[in-house]
C-alpha atoms as one frame of an Amber mdcrd trajectory, in Angstrom:
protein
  94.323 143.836 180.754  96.631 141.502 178.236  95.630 138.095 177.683  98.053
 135.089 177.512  97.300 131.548 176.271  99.402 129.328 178.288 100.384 125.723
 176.943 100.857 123.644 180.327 101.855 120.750 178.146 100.193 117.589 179.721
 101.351 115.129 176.968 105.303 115.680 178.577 103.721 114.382 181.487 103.347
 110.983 179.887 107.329 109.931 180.284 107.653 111.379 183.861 106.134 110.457
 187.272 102.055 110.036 187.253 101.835 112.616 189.992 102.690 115.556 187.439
 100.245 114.613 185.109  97.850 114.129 187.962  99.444 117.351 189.008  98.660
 119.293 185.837  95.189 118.269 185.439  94.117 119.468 188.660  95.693 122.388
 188.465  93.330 123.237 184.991  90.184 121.725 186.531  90.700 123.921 190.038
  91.166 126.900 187.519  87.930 126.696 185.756  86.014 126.125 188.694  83.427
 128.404 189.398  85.093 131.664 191.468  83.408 131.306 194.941  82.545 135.512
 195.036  82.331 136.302 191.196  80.058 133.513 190.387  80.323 134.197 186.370
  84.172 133.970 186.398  86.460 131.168 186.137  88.266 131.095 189.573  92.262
 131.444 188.036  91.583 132.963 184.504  90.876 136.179 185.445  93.608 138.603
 187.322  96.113 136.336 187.337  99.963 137.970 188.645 101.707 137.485 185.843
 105.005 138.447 184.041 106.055 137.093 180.287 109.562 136.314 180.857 112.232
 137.621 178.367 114.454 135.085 176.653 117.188 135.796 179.114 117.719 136.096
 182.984 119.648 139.398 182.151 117.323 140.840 179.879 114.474 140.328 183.080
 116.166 141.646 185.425 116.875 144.997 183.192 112.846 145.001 183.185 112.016
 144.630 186.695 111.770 147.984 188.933 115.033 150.019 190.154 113.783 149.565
 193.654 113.756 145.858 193.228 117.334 145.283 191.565 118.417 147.352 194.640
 116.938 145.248 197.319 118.519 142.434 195.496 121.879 143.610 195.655 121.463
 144.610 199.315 120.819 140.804 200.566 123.923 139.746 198.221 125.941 142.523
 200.224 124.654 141.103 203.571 126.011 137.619 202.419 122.697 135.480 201.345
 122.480 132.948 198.820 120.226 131.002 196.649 119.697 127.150 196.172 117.132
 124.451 195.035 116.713 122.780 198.269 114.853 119.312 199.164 112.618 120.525
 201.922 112.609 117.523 203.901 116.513 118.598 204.495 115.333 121.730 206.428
 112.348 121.223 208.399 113.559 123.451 211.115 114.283 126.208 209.403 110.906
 125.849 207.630 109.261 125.188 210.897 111.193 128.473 212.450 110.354 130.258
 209.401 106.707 129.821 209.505 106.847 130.627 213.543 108.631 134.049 213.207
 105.468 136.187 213.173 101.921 135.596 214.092 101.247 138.715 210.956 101.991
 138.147 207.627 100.225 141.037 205.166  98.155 142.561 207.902  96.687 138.830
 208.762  97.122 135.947 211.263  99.154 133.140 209.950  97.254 129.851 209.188
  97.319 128.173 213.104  99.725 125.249 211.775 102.485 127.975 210.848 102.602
 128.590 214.985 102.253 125.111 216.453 105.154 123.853 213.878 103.231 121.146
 211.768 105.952 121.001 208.810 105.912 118.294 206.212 107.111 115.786 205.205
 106.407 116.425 201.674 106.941 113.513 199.813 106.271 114.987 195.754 108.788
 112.562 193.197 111.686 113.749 191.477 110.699 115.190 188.108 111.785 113.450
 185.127 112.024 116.399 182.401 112.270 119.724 182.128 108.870 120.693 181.388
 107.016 119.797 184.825 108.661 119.583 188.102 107.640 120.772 191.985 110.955
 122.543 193.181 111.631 124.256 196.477 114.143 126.782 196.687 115.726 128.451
 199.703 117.832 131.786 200.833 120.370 131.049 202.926 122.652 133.323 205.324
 125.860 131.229 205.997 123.703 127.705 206.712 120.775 129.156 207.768 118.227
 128.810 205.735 116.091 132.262 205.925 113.359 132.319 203.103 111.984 129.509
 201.068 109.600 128.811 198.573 107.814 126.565 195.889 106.715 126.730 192.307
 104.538 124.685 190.459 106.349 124.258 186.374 104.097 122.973 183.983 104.904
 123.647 180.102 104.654 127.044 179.757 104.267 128.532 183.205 106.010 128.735
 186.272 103.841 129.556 189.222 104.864 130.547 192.596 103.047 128.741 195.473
 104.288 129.215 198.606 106.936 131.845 199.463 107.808 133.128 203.511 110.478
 134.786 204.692 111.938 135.127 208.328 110.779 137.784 210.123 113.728 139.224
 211.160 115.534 138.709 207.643 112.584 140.613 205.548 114.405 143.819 205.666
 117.483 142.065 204.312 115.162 141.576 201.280 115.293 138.373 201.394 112.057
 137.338 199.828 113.070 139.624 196.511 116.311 137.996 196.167 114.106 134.766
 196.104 111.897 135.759 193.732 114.037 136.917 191.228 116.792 134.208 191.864
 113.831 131.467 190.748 113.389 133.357 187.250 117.506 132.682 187.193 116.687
 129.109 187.887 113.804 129.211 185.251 115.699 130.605 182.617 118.690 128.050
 183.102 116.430 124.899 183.320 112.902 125.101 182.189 113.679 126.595 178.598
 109.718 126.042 177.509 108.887 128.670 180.231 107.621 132.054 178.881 105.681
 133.017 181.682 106.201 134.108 185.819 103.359 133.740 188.105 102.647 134.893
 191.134  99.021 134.113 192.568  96.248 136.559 191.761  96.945 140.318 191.219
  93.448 141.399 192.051  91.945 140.814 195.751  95.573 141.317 197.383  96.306
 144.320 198.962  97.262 147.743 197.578 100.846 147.377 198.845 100.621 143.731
 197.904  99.981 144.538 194.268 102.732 147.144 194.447 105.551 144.625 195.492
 103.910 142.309 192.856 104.457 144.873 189.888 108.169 145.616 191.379 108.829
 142.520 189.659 106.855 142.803 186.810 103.754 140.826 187.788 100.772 142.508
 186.287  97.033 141.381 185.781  96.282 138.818 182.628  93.297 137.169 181.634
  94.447 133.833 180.813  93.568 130.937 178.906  95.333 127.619 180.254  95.573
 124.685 177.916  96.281 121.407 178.264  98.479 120.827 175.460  98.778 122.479
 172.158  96.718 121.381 168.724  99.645 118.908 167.733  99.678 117.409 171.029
 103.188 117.959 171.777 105.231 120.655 173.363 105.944 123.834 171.918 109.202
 125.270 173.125 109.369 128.722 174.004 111.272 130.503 171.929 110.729 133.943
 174.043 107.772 136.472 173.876 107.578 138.627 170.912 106.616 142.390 170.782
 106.308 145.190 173.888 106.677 143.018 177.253 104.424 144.074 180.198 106.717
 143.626 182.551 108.230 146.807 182.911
């Protein structure tokens, strides 16, 4: 398994809105708590979906599987698009989202997802480029038809939430998503090296499969909250073989 030490850069926070430092801090505390099953392992340091992201969009997308550069070119062919959104702006699509299947993975949905309890999410505008909250959407005309969230801090961007419409999926919607946020990545978070997308281990076989399509593999990681100088290290790109492939 590689290992990664990943700078989240807390002392950016300082100039930007108190709920990203707040933000950033939790995020390393929850990640050394203790795992609730493997009692001797950190609960996020171990397993962790990741991908070290090339200097260039171009240069990941070359990386990621055939299969997956495919299913992104067949949503662009069935006219869908990508865009940061402000969620608030699309509850009902979010809301029909949610409510298109009661299945997602072989699993219920959480009960809210099928009673339509959406938002509103009220997180502040980020300041700078190296923490921020963004939502992004896939759209079919004005129809908004996948969504999702990442959480950028420093060095990592981490997807949180990502759904797609039921009766879009096989549009490939969700992959256009996925790799349209490493576009956004690359063109406004410069400091980010790596892609994250939950835990690798504990999902299912052909959730770990779809995972590596796009060049998320297992790290054991090390999460920092700043770097020995106490100020942030841009990324300059990862060096050496990538593991993305």
């Amino acid at each position: 398994m590689p290992t990664a030490t990943v700078n989240l850069m807390a002392s950016a926070a300082d100039s930007n809105d108190p709920f990203y430092q707040r933000l950033v801090r939790k995020f390393h505390t929850d990640a050394y708590r203790r795992h609730p099953k493997l009692l001797v392992l950190p609960q996020f340091t171990h397993g962790v979906a990741l991908c070290r992201l090339p200097p260039t969009f171009e240069e990941y997308f070359a990386l990621i599987d055939g299969a997956a550069r495919r299913n992104c070119k067949k949503a662009a062919r069935e006219g869908c698009t990508f865009r940061r959104i402000q969620p608030n702006d699309h509850l009902d699509d979010i809301r029909e989202i949610r409510g298109s299947t009661d299945v997602r993975q072989g699993r219920p949905v959480p009960p809210e997802y099928l009673t339509g309890k959406v938002g509103p999410y009220t997180d502040p505008p980020s300041l700078n480029p190296y923490h921020d909250y963004p939502f992004f959407g896939v759209f079919n005309g004005e129809k908004m038809v996948a969504y999702g969230s990442c959480m950028i801090a420093g060095e990592v961007c981490l997807i949180q939430h990502i759904l797609g419409h039921a009766g879009w999926l096989d549009k490939n919607v969700v992959p256009l998503l996925i790799t349209e946020i490493a576009r956004y990545v690359r063109q406004h978070h410069p400091a980010v090296a790596f892609y994250g997308y939950d835990k690798y281990f504990g999902a299912t076989e052909t959730m770990r499969r779809f995972k590596r399509k796009f060049g998320f593999v297992p790290y054991h990681v090390r999460w920092v909250l700043d770097d020995p100088a106490g100020v942030p290290m841009p990324a300059t790109g990862p060096t050496g073989e990538l593991p993305c492939k």
